[in-house]
N, C-alpha and C positions, 0 to 999 in steps of 0.2 A: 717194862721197857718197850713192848711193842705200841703200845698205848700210846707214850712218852712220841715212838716213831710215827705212828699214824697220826699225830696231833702237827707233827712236825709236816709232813706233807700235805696235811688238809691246809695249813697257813700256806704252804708256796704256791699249792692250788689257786687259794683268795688271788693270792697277790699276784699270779699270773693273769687268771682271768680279769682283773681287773684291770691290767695294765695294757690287756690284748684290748678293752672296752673302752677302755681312756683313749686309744691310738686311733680305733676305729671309730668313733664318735666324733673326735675333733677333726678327725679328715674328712668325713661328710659335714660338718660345722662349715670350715673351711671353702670346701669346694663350693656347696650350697647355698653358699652365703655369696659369691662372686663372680661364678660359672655364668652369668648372664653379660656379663661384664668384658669378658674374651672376645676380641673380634678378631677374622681370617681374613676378612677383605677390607681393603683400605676405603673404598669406597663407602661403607657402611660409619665412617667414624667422622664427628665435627671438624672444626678447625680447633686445635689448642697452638697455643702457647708454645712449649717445648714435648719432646720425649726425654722419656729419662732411657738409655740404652746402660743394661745393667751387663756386668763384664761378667768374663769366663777366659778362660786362656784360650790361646788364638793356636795352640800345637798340642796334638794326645804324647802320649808317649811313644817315642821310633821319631818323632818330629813332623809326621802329617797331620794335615788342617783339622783340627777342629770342626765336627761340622756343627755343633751347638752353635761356636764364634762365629761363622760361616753363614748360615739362615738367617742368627742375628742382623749380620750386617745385612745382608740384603732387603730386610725388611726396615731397617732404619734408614736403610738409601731410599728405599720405597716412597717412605713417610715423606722423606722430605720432598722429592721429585714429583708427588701429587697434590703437594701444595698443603699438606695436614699440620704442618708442624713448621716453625719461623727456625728453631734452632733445637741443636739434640746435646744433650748434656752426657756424657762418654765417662760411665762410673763404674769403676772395680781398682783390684788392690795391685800397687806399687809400693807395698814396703819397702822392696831391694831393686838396684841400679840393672838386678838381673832380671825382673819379672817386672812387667809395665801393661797390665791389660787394657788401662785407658789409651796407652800410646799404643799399642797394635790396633782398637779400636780406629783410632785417629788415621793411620795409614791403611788399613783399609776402605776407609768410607773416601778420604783424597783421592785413590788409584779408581772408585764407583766416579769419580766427578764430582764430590758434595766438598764445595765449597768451605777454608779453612775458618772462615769468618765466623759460620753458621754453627762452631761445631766448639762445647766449651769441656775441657777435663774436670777432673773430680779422681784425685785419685788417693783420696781416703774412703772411698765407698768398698769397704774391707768384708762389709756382711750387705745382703738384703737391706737388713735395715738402718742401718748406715747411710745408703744410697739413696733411700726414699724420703729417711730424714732429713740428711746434707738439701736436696732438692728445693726443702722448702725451706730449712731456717740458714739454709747458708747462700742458696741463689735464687730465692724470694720468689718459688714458682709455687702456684696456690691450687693449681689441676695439673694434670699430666696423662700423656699417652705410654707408656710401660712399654718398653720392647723387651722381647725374651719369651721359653718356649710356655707351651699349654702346663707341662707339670709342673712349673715353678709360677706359674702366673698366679693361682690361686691367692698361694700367700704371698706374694708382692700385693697384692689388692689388699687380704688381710691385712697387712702391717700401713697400708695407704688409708683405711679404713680406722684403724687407729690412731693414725696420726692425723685425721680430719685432713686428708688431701683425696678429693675428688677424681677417681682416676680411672680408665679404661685400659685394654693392655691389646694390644694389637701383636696377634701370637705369630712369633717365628715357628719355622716347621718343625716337627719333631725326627731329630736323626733316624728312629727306630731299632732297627738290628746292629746297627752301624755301635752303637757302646753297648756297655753291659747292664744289666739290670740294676749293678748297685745304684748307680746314679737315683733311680726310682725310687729304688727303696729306701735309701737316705733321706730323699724329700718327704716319704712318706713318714719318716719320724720328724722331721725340721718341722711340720705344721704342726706337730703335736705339741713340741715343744713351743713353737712361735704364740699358742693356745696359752701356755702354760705361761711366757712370759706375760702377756700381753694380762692375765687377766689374775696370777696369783703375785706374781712380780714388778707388774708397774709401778712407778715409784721410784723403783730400785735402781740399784745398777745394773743388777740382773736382767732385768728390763734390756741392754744393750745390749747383753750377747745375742741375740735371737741373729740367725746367720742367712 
């Protein structure tokens, strides 16, 4: 029996260790792969075509601002007020008539001065990859500037990099103290798994949920 039990714990060993390896490996894959790719000044980046501005909710819970939604915006007014970008395509999820992260998107950037012309919704961009998709096979942009912060830029590139769209990310700030760690540390499994789709599941359907 104790044999039987030590056999039993040597396997959840493997399979932790390995699973702590897969997580660590594909996040330095990830980062290291597109970490050159982040810009902080606008200055430093070409002229494209569009931004893709990827959504998040514009209220935490208690109902004060967002400041992920918040930095976003301001660097997507940014972009366009330095003349980097012709139009910003405004992408996250509107399932229900009660969450609209493209339209809070859209009335913030209005109340900045950005021009309503300039500014196109997208509001099936439900995951990451969704949005970066949509971008190109639904509104036939072939590069893109990324807005959104330093610890989700990584894999936005990643999944741009897959879908052969040429892309840079021009990083809004990072809140810091202001949320909580989980936000982090979720991202820090999303690349694992974005990995996992991207290279055991392509093909698939599975392939789509990457989030």
């Amino acid at each position: 029996m104790k044999f039987r039990f030590s056999r039993v714990w040597l396997f959840l060993l493997t399979v932790f260790i390995l699973i702590v390896s897969a997580v660590v490996w594909s996040n330095l894959w990830v980062i290291n792969s597109t970490e050159d790719r982040v810009y902080q000044s606008a200055d430093q980046l070409p002229h494209y075509d569009a931004a893709l501005v990827l959504g998040t909710s514009s209220k935490v819970r208690g109902g004060a601002p967002n400041p992920f939604f918040v930095y976003r915006m301001d660097k997507a007014a940014q972009l366009y007020r330095n003349g980097k970008v012709d139009q910003l395509i405004l992408s996250g999820d509107n399932r229900t008539r009660f969450y609209d992260e493209p339209g809070a998107m859209l009335d913030a950037l209005i109340k900045k001065g950005i021009p309503r012309s300039v500014m196109v919704l997208d509001t099936a961009g439900l995951r990451t990859f969704d949005s970066i998709e949509r971008s190109k096979m639904v509104f036939g942009k072939q590069s893109l500037i990324v807005v959104t912060q330093p610890f989700h830029a990584y894999r936005a590139l990643f999944l741009c990099d897959h879908l052969n769209i040429p892309a840079v990310v021009f990083a809004a700030r990072e809140p810091g103290e202001k949320v909580g760690p989980q936000v982090y540390i979720r991202e820090y499994f999303a690349r694992t798994k974005a990995v996992l789709d991207v290279y055991l599941f392509s093909g698939m359907e599975g392939s789509k949920t990457t989030t």
